[in-house]
N, C-alpha and C positions, 0 to 999 in steps of 0.2 A: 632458367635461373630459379633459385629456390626463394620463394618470399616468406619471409620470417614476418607474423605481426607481434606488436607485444602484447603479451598476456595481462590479465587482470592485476595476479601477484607483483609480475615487475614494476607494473603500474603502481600499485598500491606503495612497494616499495622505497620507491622515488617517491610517490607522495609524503609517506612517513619523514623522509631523510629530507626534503627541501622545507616541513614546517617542522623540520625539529621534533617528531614526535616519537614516543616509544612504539614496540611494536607487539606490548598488549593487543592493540588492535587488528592487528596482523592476523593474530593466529582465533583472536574471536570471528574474522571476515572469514579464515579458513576454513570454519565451524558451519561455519552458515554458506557454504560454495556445499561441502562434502553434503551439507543437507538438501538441494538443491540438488545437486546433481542424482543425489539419489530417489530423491521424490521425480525427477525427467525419466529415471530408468523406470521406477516401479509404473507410470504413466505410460510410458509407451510400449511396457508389454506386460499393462494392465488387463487387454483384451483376452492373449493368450492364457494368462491365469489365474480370468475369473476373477478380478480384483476393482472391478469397474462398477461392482451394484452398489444397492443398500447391504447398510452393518449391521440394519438394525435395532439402533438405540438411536436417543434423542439427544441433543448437545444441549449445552448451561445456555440456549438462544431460542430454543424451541423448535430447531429446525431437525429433519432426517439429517442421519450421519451418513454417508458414504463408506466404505471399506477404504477409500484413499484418503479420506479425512483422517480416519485413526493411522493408517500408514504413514501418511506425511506427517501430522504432530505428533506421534515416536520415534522419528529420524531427526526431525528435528531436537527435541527433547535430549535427543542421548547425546548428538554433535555438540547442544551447545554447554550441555552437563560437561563432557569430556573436555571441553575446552580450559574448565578451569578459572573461567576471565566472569562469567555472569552470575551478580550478586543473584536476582531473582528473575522470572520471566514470566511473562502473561500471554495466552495463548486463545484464540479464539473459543479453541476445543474445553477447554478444562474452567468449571468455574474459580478456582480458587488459584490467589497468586502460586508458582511454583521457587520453592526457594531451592537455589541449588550451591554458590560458592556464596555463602551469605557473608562467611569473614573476611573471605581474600578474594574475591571478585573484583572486579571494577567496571562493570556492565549493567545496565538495566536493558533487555529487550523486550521488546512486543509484537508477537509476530501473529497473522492468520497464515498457517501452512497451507490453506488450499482452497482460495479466492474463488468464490465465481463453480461451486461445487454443481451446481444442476447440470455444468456442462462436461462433467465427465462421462457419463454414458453416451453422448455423443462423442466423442474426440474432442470435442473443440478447447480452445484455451482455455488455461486457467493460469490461477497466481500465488505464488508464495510471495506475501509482502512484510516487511518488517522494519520495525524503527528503533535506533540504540541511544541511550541515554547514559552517559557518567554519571558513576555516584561521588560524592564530594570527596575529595583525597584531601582536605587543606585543615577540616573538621567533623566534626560529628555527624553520623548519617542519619538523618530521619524516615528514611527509606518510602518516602511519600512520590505518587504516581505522578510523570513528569508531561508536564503539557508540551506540544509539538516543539514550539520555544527552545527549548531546554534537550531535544535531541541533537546530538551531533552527526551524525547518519541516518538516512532512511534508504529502502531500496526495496525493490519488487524484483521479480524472475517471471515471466508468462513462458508456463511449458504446453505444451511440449517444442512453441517454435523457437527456444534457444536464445534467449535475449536478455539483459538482467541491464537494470537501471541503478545505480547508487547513485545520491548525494550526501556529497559532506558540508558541513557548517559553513558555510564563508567562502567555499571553493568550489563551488558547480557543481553540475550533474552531470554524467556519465554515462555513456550504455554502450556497450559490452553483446558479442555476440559469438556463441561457444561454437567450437571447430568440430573436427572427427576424430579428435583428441580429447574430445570432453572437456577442452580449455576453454575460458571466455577469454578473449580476445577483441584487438583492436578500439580501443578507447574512442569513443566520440564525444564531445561535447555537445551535451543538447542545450538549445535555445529555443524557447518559443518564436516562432516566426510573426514580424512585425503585419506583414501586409494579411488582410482579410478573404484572401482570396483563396485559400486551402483551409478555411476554420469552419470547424465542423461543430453541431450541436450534438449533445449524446446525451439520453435520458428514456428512462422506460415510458412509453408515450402510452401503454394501457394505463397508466395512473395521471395522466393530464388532468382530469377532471376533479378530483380529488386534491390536490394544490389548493396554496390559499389562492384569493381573487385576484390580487396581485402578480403572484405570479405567474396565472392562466394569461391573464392579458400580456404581458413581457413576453410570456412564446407564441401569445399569438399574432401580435407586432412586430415580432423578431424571427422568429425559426427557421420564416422563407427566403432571409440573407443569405442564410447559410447551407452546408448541405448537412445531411442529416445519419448518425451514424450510431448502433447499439450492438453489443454482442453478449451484455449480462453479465458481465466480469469487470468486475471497476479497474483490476489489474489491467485488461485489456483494450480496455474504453480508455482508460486515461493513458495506456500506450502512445493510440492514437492522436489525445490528443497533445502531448507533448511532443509529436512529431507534425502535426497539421496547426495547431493551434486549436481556440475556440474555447469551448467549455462541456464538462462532464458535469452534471446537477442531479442531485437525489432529491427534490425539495422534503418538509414534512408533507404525511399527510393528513389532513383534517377535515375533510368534505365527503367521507367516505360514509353511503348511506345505510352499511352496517356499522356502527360504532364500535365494534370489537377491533376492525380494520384499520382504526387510524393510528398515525405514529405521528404525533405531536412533537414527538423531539425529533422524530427522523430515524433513519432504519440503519444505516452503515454504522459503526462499530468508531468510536472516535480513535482510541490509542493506536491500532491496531490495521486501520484502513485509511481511514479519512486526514487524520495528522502525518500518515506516512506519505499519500500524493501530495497535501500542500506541503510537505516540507520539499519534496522533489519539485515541485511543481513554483515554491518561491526560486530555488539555486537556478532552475532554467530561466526567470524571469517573469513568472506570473503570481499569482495569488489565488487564495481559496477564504469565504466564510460561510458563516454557520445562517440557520434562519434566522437568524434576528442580524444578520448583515455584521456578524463580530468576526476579525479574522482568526481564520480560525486555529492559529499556532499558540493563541492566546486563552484558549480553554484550559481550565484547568480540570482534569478529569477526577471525577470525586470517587467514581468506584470503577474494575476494572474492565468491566462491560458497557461502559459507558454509550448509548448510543447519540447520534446527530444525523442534522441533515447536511448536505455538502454541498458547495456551487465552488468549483476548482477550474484553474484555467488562465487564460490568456486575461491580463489584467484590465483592458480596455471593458471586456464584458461583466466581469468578476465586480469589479468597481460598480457597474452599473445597477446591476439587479442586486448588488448590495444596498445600496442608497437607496434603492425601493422596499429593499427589506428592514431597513432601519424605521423608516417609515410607517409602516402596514402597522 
């Protein structure tokens, strides 16, 4: 017998038509699958043509660029130009806003095309993440940077293993897993799982010490509940744990005994990383805050590199070492 699953589109489809909506957004989701699928090709036969090193320049963040970095945010850049729907778009790669349908858009997005970059020379995963925001259709646009709040979708892709996660505002989260049709396919709902017995902890443990004091002692009274799990890709980290439960934490750093080292506000990228898991990471049923224990869909970001630190996750623990971070 032949098994048909349904794909993402029909999916989305029936989504648009049961809340009534246009299908604007249709063909922006379209924009951003074509980019996606294309950054999974150039990835998995990156090896064969020499496309896996350094580029050679340094991004608006201070870090090497990869040859995948510039690949993957120019596929993205032209998919979502051609789309026609995105007022402007903010990009890991590029310091400055990019304006592309500024008069007849109806999108804001913010995307890093390609999460978790050290791990391209090895194979291993990485992530295209991104978050969409409406711009106001009722009045005047101020075209000011939208805090998580105020996104209507967020979603990630970890390639090369074929999986893509969306959330919508008010309707769940979703993940999707692509065929030998290059379809994503088969809808699931994700929920954070209530019981503690699959909840994993995930955070780069070479920077333990480096945390404020508070939060050294919270994993050191905590960590050994749990089991413990890192791969350097927040895209991939927080795969995990929207499917185990637990919690993904970047804290700042600020105990770091060269002073050039520390990140007082925190390292992940607010628009762009950290507002796209808690917004996924609220529709499954958990929460995310910032160091100072604010949640964090409540930032308003002031400029478009905005960085934070993140503790996202299962709300029993999220809640907790928040309270402690309000605190400190």
């Amino acid at each position: 017998m032949l098994q048909f699953e349904q794909t993402f589109m029909d999916f989305l489809i029936e989504h648009q038509e049961r809340f009534n909506r246009t299908y604007h957004f249709l063909i922006l989701m379209n924009s951003i699958l074509n980019s996606a699928k294309r950054i999974q090709f150039y990835y998995q036969t990156g090896a064969l043509h020499g496309s896996l090193g350094l580029a050679g320049s340094v991004n608006v963040q201070g870090e090497d660029v990869m040859q995948m970095d510039d690949i993957a945010n120019e596929l993205v850049k032209h998919y979502l130009r051609r789309s026609g729907r995105v007022v402007h778009a903010v990009s890991e790669e590029e310091e400055e806003i990019i304006p592309m349908n500024v008069e007849g858009g109806r999108y804001f997005v913010y995307y890093d095309p390609m999460d978790g970059s050290s791990n391209v020379p090895h194979n291993l995963p990485i992530g295209f993440m991104f978050g969409i925001a409406k711009r106001n259709l009722e009045g005047p646009e101020d075209f000011h940077l939208r805090a998580g709040r105020e996104y209507i979708a967020s979603g990630m892709f970890v390639i090369p293993t074929g999986t893509f996660t969306l959330a919508f505002r008010e309707a769940g989260c979703w993940r999707f897993h692509i065929d030998e049709t290059m379809n994503y396919v088969k809808p699931t709902r994700m929920a954070l799982p209530e019981g503690r017995r699959t909840w994993e902890i995930s955070y780069n443990s070479a920077n333990r010490d480096y945390y404020d004091a508070a939060v050294q002692k919270w994993l050191a009274e905590n960590e050994r509940k749990y089991a413990f799990r890192y791969m350097g890709s927040l895209a991939g980290d927080f795969h995990r744990i929207l499917t185990n439960g637990g919690m993904f934490l970047y804290p700042a750093i600020v105990n770091h005994p060269d002073p050039k080292k520390n990140r007082p506000s925190g390292k992940l990228r607010l628009m762009y990383e950290a507002a796209v898991v808690a917004f996924m990471c609220r529709e499954a049923g958990g929460s995310a805050v910032d160091e100072r224990g604010r949640d964090l869909l409540d930032v308003a970001p002031e400029k478009p590199h905005q960085r934070t630190a993140l503790y996202v996750g299962s709300g029993p623990l999220v809640e907790e070492i928040g309270g402690i971070l309000r605190k400190s």
